[in-house]
Backbone as JSON Lines, residues from 0, in Angstrom:
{"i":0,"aa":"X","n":[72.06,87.17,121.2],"ca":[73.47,87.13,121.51],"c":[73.68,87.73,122.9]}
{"i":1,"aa":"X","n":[75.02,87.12,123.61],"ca":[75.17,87.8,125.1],"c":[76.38,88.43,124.87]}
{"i":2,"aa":"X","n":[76.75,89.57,124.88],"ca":[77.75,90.22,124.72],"c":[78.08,90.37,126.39]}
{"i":3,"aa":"X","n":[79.31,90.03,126.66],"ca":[79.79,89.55,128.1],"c":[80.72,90.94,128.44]}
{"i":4,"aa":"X","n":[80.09,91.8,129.16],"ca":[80.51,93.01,129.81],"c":[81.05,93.12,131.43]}
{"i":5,"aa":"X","n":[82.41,93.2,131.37],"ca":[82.5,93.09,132.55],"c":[83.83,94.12,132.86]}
{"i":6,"aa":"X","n":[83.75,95.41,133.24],"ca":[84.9,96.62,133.1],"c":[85.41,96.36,134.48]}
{"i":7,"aa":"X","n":[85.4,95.98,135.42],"ca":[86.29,95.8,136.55],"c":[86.95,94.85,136.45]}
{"i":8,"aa":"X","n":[87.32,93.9,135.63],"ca":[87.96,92.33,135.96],"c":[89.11,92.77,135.09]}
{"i":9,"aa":"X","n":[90.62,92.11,135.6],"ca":[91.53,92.31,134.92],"c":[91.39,91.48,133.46]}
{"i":10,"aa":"X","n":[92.27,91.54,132.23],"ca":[92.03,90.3,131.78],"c":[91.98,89.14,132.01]}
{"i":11,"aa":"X","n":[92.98,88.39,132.47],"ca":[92.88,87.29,133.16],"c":[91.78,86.88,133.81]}
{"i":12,"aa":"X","n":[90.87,87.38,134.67],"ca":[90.1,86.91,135.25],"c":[88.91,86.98,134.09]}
{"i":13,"aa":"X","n":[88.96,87.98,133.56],"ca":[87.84,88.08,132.31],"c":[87.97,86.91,131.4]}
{"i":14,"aa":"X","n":[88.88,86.42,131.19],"ca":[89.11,85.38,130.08],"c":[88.8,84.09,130.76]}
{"i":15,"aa":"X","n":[89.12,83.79,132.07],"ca":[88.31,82.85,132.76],"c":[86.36,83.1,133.05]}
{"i":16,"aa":"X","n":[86.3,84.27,132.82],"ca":[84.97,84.28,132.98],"c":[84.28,83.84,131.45]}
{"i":17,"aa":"X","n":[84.83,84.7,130.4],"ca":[84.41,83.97,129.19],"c":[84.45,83.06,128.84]}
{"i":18,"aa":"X","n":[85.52,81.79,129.37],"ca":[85.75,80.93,129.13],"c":[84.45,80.09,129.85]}
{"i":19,"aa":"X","n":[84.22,80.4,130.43],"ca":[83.23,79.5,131.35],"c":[81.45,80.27,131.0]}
{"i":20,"aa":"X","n":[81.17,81.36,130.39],"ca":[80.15,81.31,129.63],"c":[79.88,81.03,128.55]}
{"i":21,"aa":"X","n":[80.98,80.91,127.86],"ca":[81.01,80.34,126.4],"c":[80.33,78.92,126.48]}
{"i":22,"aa":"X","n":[80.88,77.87,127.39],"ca":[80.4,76.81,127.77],"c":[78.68,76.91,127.9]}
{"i":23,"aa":"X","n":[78.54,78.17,128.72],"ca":[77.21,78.07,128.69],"c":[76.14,77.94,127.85]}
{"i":24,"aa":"X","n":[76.58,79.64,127.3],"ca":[76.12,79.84,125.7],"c":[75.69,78.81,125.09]}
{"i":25,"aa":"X","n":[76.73,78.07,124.82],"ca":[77.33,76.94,123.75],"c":[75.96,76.14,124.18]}
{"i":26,"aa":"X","n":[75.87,76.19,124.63],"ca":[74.71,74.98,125.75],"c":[73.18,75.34,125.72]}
{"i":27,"aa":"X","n":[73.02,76.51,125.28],"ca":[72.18,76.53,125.19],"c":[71.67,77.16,123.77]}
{"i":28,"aa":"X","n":[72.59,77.26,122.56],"ca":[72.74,77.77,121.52],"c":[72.8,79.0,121.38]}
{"i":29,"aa":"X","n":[73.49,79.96,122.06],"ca":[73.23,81.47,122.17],"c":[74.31,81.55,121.69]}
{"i":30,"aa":"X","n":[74.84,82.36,120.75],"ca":[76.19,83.04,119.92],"c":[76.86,84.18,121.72]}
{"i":31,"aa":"X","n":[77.79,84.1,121.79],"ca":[78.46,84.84,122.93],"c":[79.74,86.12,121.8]}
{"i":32,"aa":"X","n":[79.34,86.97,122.56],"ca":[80.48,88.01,122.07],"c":[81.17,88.55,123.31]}
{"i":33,"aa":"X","n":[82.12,88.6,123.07],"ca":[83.75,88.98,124.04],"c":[83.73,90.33,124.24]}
{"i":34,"aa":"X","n":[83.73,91.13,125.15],"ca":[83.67,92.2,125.08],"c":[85.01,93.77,125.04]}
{"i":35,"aa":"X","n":[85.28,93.97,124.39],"ca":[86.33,94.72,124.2],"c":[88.01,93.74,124.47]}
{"i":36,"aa":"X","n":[87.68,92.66,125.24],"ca":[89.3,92.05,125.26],"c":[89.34,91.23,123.46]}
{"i":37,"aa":"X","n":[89.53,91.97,122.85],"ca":[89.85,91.04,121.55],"c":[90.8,89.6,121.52]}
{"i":38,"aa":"X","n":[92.0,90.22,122.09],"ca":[92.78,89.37,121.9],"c":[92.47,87.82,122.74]}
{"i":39,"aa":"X","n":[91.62,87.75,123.97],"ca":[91.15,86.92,124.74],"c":[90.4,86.1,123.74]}
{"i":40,"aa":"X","n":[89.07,86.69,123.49],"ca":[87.92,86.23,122.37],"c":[88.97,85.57,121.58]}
{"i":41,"aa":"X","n":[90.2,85.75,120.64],"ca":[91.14,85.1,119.8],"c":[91.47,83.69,120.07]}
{"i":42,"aa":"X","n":[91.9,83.95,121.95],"ca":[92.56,82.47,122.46],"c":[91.98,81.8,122.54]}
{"i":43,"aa":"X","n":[90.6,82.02,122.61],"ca":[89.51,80.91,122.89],"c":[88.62,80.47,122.13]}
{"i":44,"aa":"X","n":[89.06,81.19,121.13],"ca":[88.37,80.79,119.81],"c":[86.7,81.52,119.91]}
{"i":45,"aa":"X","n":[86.25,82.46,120.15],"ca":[85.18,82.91,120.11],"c":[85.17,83.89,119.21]}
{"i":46,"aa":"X","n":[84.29,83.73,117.89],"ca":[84.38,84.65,116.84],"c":[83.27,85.71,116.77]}
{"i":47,"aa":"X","n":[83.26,85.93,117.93],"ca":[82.27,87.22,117.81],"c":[82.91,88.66,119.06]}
{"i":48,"aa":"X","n":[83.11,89.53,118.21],"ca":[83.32,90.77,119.6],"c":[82.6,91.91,119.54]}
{"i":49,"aa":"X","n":[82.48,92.53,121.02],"ca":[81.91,94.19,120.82],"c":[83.29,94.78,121.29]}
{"i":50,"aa":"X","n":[83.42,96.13,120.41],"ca":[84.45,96.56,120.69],"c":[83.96,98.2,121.08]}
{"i":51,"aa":"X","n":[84.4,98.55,121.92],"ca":[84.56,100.64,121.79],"c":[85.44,100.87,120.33]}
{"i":52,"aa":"X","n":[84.74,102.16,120.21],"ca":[85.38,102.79,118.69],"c":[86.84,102.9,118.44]}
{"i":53,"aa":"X","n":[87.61,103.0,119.92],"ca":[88.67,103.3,119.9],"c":[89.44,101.95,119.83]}
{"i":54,"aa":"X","n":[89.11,101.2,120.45],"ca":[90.01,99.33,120.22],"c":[89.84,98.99,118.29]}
{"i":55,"aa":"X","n":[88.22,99.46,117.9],"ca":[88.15,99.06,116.49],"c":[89.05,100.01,115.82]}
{"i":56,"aa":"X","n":[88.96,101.01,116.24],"ca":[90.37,101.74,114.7],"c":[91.62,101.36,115.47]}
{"i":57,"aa":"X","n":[92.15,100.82,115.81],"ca":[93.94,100.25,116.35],"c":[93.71,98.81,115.6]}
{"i":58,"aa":"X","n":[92.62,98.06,115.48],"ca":[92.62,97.19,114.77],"c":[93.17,96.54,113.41]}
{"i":59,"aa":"X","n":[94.44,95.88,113.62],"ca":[94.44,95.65,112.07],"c":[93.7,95.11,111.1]}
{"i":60,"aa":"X","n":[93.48,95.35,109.54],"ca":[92.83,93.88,109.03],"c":[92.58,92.79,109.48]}
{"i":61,"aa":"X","n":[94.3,91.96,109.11],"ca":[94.29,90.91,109.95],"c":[93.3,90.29,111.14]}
{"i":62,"aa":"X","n":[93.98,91.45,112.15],"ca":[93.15,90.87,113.57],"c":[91.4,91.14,113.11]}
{"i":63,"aa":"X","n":[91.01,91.82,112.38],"ca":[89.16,91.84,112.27],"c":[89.25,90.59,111.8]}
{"i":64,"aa":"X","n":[90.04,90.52,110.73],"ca":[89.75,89.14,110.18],"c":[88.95,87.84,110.63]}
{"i":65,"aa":"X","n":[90.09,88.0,112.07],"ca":[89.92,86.58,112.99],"c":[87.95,86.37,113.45]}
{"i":66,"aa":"X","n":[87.31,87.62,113.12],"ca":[85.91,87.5,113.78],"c":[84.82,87.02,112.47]}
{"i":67,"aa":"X","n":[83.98,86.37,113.35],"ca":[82.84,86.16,112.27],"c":[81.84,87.56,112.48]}
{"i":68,"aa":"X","n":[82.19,88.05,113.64],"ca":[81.37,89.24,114.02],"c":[81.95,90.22,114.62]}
{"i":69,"aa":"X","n":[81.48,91.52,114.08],"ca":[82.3,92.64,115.13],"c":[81.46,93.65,115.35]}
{"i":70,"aa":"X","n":[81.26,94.63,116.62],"ca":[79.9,95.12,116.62],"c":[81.11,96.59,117.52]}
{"i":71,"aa":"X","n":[80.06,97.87,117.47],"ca":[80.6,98.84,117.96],"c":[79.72,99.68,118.7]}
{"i":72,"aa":"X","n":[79.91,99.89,119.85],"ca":[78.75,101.17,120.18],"c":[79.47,102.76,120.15]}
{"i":73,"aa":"X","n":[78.04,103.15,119.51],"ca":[77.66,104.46,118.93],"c":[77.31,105.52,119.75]}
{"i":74,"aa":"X","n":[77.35,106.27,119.53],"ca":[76.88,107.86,120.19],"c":[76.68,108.94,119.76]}
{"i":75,"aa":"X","n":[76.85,109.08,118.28],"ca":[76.74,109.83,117.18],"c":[76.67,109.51,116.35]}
{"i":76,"aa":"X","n":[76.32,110.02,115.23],"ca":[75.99,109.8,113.57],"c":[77.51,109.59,113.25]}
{"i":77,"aa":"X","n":[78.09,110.83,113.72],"ca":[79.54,110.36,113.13],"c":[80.75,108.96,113.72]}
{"i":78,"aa":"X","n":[80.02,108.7,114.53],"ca":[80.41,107.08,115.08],"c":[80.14,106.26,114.46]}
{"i":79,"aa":"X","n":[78.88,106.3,114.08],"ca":[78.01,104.96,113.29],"c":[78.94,105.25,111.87]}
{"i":80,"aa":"X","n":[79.07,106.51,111.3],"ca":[79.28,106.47,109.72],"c":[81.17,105.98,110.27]}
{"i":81,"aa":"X","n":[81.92,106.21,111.29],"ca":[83.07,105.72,111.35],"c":[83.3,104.08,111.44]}
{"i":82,"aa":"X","n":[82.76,103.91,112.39],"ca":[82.24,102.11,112.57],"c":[82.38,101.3,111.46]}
{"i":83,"aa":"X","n":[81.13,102.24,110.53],"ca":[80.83,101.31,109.45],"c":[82.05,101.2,108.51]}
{"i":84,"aa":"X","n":[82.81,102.64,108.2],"ca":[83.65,102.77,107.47],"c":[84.97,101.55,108.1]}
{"i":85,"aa":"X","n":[84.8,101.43,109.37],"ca":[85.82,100.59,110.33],"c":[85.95,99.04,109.77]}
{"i":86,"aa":"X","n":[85.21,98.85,109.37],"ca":[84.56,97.68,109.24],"c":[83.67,96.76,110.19]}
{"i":87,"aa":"X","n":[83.1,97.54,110.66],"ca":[81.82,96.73,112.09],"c":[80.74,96.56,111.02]}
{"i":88,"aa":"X","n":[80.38,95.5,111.82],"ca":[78.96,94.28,111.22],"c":[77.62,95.0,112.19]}
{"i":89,"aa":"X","n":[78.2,95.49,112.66],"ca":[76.68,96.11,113.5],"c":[77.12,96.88,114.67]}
{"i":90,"aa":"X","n":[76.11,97.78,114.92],"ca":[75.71,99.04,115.98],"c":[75.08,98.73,117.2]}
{"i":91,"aa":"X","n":[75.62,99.12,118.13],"ca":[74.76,99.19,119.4],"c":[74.99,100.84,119.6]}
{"i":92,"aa":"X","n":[73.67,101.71,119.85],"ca":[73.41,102.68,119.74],"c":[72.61,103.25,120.86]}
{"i":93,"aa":"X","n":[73.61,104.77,121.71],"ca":[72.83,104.91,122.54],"c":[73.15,105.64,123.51]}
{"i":94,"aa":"X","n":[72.98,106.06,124.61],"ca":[71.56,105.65,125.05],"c":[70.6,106.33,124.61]}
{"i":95,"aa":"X","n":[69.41,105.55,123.98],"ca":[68.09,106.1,123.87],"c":[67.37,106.79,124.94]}
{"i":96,"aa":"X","n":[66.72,106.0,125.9],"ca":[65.94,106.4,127.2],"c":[67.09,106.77,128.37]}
{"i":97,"aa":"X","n":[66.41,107.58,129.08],"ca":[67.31,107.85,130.45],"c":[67.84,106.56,131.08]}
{"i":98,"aa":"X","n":[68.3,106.59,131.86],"ca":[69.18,104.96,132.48],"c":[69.6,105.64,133.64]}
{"i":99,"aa":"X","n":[69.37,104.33,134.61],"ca":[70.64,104.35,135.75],"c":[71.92,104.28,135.58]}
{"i":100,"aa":"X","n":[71.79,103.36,134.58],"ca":[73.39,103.23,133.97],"c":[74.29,104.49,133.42]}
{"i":101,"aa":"X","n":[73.82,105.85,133.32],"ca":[73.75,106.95,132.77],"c":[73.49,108.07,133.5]}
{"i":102,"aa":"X","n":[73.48,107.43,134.65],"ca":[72.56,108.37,135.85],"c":[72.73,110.26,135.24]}
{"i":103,"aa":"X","n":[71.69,110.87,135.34],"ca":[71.56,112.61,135.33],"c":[72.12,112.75,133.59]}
{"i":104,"aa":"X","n":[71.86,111.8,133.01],"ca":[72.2,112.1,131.7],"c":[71.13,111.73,130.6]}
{"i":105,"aa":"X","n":[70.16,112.88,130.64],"ca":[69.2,113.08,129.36],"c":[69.09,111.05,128.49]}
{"i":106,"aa":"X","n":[68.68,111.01,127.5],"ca":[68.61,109.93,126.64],"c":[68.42,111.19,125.1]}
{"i":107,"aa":"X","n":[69.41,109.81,124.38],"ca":[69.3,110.9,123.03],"c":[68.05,110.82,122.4]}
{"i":108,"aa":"X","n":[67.22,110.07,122.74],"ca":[65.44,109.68,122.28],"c":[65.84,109.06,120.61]}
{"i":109,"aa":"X","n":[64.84,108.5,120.46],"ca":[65.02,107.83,119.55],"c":[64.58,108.43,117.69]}
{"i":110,"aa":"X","n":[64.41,109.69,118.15],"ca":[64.87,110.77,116.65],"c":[66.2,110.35,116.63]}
{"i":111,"aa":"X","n":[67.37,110.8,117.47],"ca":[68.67,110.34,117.0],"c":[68.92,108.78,116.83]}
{"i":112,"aa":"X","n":[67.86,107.56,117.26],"ca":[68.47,106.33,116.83],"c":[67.88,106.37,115.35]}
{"i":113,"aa":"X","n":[66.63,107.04,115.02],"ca":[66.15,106.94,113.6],"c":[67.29,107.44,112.82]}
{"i":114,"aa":"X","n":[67.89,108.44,113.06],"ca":[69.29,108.99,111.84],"c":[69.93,108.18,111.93]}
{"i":115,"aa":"X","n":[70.37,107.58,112.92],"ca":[71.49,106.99,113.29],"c":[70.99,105.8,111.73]}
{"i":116,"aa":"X","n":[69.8,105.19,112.33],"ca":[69.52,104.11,110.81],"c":[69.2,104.03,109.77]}
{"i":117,"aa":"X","n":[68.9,105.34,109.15],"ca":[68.72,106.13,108.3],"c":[69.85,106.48,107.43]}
{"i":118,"aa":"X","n":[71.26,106.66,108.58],"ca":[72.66,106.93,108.11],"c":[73.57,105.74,107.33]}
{"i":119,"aa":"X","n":[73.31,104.49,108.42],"ca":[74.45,103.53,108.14],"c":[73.57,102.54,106.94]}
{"i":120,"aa":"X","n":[74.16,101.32,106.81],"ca":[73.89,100.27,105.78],"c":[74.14,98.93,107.13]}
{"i":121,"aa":"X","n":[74.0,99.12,108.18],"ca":[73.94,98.31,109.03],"c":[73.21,98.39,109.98]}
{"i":122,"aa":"X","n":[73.12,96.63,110.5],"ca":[71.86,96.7,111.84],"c":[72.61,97.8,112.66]}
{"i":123,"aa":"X","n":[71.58,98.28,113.36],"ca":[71.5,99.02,114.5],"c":[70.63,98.01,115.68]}
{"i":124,"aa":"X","n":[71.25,98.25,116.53],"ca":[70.21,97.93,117.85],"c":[70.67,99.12,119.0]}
{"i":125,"aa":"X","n":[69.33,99.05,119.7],"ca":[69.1,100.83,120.34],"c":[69.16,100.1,121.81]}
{"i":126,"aa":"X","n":[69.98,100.91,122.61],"ca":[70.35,100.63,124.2],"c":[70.23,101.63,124.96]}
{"i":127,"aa":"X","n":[69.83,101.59,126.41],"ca":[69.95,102.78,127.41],"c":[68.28,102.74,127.72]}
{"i":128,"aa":"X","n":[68.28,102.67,128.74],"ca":[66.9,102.14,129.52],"c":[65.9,101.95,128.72]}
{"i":129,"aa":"X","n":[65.93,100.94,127.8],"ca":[64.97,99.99,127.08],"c":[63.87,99.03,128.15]}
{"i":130,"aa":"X","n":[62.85,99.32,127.88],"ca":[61.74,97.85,128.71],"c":[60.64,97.93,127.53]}
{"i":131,"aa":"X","n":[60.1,96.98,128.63],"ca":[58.96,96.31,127.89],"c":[58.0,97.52,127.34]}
{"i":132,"aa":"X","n":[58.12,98.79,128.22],"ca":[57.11,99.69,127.83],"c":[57.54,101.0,126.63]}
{"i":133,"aa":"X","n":[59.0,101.02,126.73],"ca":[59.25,101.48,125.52],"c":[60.03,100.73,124.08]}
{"i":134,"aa":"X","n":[60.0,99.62,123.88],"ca":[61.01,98.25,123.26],"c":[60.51,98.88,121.53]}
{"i":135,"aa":"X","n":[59.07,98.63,121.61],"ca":[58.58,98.96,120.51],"c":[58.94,100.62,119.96]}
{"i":136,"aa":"X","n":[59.28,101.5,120.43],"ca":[59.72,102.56,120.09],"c":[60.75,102.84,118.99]}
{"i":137,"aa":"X","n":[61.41,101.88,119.68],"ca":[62.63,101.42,119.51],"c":[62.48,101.0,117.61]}
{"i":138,"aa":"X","n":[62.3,99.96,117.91],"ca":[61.22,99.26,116.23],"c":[61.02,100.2,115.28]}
{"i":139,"aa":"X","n":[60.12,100.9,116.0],"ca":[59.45,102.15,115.18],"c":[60.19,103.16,114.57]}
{"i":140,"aa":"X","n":[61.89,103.24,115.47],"ca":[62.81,104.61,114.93],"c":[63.53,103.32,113.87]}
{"i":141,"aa":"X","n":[63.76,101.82,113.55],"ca":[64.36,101.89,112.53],"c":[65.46,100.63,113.14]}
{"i":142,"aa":"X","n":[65.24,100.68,114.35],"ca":[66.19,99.83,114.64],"c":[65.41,98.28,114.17]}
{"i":143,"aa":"X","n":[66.92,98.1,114.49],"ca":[67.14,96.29,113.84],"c":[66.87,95.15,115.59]}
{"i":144,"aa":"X","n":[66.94,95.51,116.34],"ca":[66.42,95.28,117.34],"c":[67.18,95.77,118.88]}
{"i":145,"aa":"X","n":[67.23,95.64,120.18],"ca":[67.6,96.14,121.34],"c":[68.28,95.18,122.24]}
{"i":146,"aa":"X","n":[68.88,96.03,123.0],"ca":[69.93,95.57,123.85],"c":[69.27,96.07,125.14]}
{"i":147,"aa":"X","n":[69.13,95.21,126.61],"ca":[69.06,95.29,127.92],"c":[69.86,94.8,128.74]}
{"i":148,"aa":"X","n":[69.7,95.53,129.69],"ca":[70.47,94.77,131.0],"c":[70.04,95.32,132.45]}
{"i":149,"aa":"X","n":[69.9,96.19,132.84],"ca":[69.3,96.67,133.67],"c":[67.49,96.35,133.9]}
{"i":150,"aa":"X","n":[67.07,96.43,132.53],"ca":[65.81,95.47,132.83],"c":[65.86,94.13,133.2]}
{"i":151,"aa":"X","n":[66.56,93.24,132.58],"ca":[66.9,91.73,133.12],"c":[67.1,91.74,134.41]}
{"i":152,"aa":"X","n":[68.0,92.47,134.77],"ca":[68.7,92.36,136.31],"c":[67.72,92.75,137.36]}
{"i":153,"aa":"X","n":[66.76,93.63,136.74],"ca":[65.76,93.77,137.76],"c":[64.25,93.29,138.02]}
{"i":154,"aa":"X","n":[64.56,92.3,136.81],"ca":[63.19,91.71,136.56],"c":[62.55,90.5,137.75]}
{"i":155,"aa":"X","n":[61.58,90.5,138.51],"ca":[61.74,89.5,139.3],"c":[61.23,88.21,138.75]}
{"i":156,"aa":"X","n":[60.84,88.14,137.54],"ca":[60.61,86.5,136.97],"c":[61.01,86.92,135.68]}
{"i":157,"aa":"X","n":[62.54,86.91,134.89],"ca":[63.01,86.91,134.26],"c":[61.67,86.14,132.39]}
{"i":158,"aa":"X","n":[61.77,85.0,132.85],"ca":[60.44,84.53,131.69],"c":[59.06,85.22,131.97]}
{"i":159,"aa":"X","n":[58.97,85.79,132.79],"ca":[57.75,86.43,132.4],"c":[57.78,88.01,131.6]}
{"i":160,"aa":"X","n":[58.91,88.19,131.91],"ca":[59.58,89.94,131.36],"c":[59.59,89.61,130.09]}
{"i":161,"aa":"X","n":[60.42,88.08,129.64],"ca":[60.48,87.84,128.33],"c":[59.35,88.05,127.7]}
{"i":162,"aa":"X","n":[58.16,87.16,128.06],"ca":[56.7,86.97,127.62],"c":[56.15,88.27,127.16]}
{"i":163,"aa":"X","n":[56.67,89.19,128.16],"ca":[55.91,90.58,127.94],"c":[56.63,91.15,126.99]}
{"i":164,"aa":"X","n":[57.97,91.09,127.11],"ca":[58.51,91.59,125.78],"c":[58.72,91.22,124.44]}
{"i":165,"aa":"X","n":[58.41,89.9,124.43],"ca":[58.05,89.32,122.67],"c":[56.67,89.85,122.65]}
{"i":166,"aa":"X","n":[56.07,89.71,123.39],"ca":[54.46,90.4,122.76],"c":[54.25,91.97,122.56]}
{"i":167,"aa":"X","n":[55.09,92.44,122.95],"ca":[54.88,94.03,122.87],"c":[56.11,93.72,121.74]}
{"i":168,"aa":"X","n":[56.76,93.57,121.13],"ca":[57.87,93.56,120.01],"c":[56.95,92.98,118.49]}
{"i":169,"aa":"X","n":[56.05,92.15,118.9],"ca":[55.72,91.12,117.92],"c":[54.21,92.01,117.72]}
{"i":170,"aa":"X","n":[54.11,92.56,118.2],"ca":[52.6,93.62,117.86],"c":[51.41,93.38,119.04]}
């Protein structure tokens, strides 16, 4: 799945951007999730979202309703056990490893993604400077599988990063 993250774009421009990867997605069979604009994901008919904890509890029934999927990222045990209670279909959990994205901020290591899956009754997937050389770690604390982006973006042959990372995932 591509969960479409983009915190500088107003809505409007965000909803033209989803609108035009959805197409992509669609194209190449990849499920697309909307990222925190719910109500956008609605107009366009895309039934999958990630939301922050705080958009999912303002949520009514109703509006969860509208998703075939709803996903939340975590940062504590007591996030994940809120989430779940929220009604989210799944966890993104994290950060595990140190990150740029995180810059000067420790990683919670992946003892806390093991509670974290240990805690809930839902997938987890573990984020925050994930690669090819720690992916399997990841596996090993419990998770249901991982989220990147900073590896992609810096990969210089994108299919070959892949290659390396189904084989280090797959044993």
């Amino acid at each position: 799945m591509v969960i479409l993250r983009e915190k500088d774009m107003s809505e409007k421009e965000y909803s033209e951007l989803a609108e035009i990867s959805a197409e992509i997605c669609k194209g190449y069979g990849v499920p697309l999730a909307v990222n925190s604009f719910w109500e956008t994901a609605s107009e366009l008919g895309i039934k999958r979202v990630h939301l922050p904890l705080h958009i999912l509890r303002d949520m009514s029934a109703d509006d969860k309703a509208q998703f075939d999927a709803i996903g939340t990222s975590c940062h504590s045990v007591e996030d994940a056990i809120e989430a779940q209670a929220l009604g989210a279909g799944y966890i993104i959990a994290g950060h595990i490893f140190e990150t740029e994205c995180k810059k000067g901020l420790a990683g919670r290591g992946t003892d806390f993604l093991k509670e974290i899956c240990n805690t809930v009754k839902l997938p987890v997937y573990a984020i925050g400077g994930i690669s090819a050389d720690n992916a399997a770690e990841c596996i090993k604390a419990g998770a249901d599988g991982i989220c990147l982006m900073s590896s992609f973006m810096q990969a210089e042959d994108v299919s070959e990063f892949m290659d390396r990372l189904r084989g280090v995932m797959n044993g």
